[in-house]
VOBA-1610 file (N, C-alpha, C; in pm, whole numbers, padded with zeros to 5 digits, always signed):
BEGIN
Unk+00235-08322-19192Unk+00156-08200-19205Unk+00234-08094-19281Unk+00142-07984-19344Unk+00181-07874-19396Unk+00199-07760-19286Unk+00262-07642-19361Unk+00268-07536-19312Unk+00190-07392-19390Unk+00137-07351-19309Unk-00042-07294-19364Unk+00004-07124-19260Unk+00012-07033-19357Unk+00049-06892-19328Unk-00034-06814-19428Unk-00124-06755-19320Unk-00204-06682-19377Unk-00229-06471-19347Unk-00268-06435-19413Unk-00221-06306-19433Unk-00366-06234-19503Unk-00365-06101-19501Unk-00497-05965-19508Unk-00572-05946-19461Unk-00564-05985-19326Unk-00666-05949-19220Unk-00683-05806-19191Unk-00752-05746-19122Unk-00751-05627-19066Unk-00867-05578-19018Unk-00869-05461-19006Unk-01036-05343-18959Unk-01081-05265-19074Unk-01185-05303-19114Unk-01261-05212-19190Unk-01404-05186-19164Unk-01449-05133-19227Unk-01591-05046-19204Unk-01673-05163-19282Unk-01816-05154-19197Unk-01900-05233-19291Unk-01933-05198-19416Unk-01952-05288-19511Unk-01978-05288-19657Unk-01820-05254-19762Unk-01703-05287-19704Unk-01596-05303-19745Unk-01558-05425-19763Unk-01445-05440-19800Unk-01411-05575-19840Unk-01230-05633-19775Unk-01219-05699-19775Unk-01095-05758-19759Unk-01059-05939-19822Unk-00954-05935-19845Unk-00902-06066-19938Unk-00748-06112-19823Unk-00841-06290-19809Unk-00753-06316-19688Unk-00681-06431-19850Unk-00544-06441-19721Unk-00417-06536-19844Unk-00409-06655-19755Unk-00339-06713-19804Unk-00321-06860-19734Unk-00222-06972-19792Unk-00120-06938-19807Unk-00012-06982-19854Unk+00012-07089-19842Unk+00080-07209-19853Unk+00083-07366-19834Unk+00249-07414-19846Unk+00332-07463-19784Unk+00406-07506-19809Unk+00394-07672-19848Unk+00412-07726-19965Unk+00370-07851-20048Unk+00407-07824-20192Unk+00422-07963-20239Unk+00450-08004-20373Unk+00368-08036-20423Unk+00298-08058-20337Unk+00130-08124-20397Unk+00001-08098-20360Unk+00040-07941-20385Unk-00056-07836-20337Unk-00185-07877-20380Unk-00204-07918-20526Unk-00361-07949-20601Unk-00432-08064-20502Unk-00359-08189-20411Unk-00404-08281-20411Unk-00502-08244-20273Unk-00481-08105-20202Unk-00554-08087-20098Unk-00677-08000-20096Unk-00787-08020-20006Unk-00892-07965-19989Unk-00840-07846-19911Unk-00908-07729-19953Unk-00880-07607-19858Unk-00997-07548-19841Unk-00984-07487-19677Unk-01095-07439-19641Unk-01049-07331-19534Unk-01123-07190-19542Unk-01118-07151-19446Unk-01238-07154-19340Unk-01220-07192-19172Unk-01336-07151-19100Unk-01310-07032-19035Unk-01392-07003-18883Unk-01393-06864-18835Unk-01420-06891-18715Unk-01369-06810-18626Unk-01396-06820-18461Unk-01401-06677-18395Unk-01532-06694-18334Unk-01598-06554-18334Unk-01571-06588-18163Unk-01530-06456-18093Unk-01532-06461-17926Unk-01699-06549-17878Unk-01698-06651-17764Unk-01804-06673-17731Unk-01924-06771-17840Unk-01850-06833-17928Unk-01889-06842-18095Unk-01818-06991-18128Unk-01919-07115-18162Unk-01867-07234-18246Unk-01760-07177-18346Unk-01665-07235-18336Unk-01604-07249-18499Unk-01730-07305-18601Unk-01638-07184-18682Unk-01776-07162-18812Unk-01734-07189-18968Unk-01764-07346-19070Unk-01702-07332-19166Unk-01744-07254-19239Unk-01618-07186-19293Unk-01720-07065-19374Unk-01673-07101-19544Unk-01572-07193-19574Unk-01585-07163-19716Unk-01501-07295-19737Unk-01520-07391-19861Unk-01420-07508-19917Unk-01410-07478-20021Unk-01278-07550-20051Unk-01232-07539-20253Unk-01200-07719-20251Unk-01262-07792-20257Unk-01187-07926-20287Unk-01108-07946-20414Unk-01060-08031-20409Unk-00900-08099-20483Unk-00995-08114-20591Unk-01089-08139-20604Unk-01141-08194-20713Unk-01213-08072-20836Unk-01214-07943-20742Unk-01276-07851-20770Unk-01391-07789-20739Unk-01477-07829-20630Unk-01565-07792-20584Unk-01594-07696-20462Unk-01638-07575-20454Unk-01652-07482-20355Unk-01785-07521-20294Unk-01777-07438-20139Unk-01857-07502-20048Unk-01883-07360-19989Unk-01992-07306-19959Unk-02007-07179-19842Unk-02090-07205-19746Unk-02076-07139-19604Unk-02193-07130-19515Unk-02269-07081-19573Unk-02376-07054-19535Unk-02537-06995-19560Unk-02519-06829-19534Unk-02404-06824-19406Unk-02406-06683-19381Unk-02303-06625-19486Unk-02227-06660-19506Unk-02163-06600-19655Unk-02192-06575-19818Unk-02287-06696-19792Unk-02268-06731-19926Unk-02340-06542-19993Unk-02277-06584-20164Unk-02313-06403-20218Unk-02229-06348-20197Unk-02170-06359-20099Unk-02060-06243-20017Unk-01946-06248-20076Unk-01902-06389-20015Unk-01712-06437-20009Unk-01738-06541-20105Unk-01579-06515-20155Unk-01567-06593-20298Unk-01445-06698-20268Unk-01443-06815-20257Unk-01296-06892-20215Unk-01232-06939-20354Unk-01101-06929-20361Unk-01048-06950-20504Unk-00932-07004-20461Unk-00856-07057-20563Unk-00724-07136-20537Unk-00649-07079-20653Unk-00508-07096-20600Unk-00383-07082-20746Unk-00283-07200-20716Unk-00349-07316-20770Unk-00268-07398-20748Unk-00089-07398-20811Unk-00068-07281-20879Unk+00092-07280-20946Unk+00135-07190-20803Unk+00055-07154-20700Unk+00107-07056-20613Unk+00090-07147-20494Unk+00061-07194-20493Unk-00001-07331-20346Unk-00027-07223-20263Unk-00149-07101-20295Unk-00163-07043-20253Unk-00408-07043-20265Unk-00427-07044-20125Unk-00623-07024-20141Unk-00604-06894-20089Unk-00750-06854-20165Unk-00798-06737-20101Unk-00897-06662-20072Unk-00953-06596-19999Unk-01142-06554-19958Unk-01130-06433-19973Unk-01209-06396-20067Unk-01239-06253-20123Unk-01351-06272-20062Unk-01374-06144-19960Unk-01442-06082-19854Unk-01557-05980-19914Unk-01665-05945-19954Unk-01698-05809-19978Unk-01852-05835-19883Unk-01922-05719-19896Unk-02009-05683-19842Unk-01990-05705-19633Unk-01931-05672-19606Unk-01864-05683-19503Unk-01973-05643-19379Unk-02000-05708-19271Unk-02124-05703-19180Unk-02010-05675-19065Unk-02064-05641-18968Unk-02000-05699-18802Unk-02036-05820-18780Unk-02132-05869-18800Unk-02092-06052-18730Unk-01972-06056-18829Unk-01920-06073-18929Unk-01824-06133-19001Unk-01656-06131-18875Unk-01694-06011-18830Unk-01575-06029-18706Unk-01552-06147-18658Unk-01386-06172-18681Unk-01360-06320-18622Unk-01225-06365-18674Unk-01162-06467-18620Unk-01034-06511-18657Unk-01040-06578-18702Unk-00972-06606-18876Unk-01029-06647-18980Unk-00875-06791-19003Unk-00916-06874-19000Unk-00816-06985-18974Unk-00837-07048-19154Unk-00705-07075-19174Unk-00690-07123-19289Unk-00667-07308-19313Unk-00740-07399-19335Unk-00678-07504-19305Unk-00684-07633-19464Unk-00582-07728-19442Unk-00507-07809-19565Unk-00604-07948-19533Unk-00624-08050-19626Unk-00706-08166-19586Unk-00651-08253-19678Unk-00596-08365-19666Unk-00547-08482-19787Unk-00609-08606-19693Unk-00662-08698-19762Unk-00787-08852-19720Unk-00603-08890-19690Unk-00613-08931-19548Unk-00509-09034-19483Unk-00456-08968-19404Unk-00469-08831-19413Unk-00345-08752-19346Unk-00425-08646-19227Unk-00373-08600-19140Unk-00447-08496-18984Unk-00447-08362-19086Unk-00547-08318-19092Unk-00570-08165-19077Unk-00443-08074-19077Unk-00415-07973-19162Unk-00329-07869-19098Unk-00379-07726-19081Unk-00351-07675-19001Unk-00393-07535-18975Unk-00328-07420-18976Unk-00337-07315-18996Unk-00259-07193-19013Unk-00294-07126-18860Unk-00243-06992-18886Unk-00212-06939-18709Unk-00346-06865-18745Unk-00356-06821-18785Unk-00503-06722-18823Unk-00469-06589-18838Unk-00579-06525-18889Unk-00585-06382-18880Unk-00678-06327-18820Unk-00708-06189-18815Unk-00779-06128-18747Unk-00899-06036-18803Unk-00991-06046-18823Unk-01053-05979-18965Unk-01228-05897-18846Unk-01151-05806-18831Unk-01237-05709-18740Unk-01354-05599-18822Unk-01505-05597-18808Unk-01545-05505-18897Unk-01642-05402-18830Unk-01618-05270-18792Unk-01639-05258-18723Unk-01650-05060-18745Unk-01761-04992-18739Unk-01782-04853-18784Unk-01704-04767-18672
//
């Protein structure tokens, strides 16, 4: 497994924005699927966004328009540009790594509160 540290969480007001990071420790950052989901108190884990290896992005229904997921693979670094910002979006936003053969890795999460 990787090591998945993620970062720009915080509190903002609805209709603001925030840009979560998600750093990767790997050499072979391109060869993985990244995705962040979300876990809302009382609330399924929720996928909210993919970038596959191959190049393909993926959104929930409740994001999509909204959040933008992007990769820098010279940075082995994904990332979710946040805008139009609701209160459901409140939730701990988990960053996680995917390679065909290998377990899941996950980051510690952040905290991405929105809230007037």
């Amino acid at each position: 497994q990787v090591q998945l540290v993620e970062s720009g969480g915080g509190l903002v007001q609805p209709g603001e924005s925030l840009r979560l990071s998600c750093a990767v420790s790997t050499t072979i950052f391109s060869f993985y699927t990244m995705g962040w989901y979300r876990q809302a108190p009382g609330k399924q884990r929720e996928l909210v966004a993919t970038f596959t290896s191959g190049g393909t992005t993926v959104y929930s229904d409740s994001v999509k328009g909204r959040f933008t997921i992007s990769r820098d693979n010279a940075k082995n670094t994904v990332y979710l540009q946040m805008n139009s910002l609701k209160p459901e979006d409140t939730a701990v936003y988990l960053c996680y790594a995917r390679r065909s053969g290998y377990a899941n890795s996950w980051g510690q999460g952040t905290q991405v509160t929105v809230s007037s």
